[in-house]
C-alpha positions as CSV (number, residue, x, y, z in Angstrom):
1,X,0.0,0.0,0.0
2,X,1.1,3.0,-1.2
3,X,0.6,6.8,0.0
4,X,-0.2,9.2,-2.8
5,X,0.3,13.0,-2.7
6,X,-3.5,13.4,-1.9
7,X,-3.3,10.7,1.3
8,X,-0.1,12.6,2.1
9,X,-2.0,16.3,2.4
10,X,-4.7,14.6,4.5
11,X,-2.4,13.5,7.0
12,X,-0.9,16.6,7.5
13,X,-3.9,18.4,7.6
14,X,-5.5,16.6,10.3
15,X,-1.6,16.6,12.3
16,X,-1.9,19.9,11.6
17,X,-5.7,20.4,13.1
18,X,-5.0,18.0,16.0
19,X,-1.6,19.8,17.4
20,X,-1.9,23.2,16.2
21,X,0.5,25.7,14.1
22,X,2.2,26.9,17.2
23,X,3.3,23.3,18.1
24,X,4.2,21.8,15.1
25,X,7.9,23.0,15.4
26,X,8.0,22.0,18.3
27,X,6.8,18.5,17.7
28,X,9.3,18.2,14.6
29,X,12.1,19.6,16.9
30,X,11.4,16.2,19.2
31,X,11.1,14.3,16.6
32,X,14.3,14.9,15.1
33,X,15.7,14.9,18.4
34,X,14.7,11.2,18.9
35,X,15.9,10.1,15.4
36,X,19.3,11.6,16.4
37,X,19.2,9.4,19.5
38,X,18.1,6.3,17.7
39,X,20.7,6.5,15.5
40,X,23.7,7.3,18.0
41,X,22.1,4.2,19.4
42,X,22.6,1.9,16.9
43,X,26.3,3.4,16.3
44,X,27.1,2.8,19.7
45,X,25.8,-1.2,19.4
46,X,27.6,-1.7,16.5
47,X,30.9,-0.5,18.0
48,X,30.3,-2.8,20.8
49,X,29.8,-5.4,18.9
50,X,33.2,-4.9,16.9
51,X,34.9,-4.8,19.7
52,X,37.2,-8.2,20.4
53,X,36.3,-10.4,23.4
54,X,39.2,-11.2,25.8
């Protein structure tokens, strides 16, 4: 199932009804915050997992 441009709209229109313009920078901010983290996550895993075992 794909989204189309239409299906794409409608979701942000309803995010966009639901939290407001005032906190949808906000909301993007923590978003991007938390991908950040993921991803340092992951990095950090694989570096312990490189690491020899003694």
């Amino acid at each position: 199932m794909q989204l189309g441009p239409v299906e794409i709209l409608l979701i942000l229109l309803v995010i966009l009804l639901l939290f407001g313009a005032k906190k949808l920078p906000e909301l993007a901010r923590s978003i991007g915050q938390s991908a950040k983290e993921f991803k340092k996550g992951l990095q950090e895993g694989e570096e312990k997992k490189e690491e020899p075992k003694a």
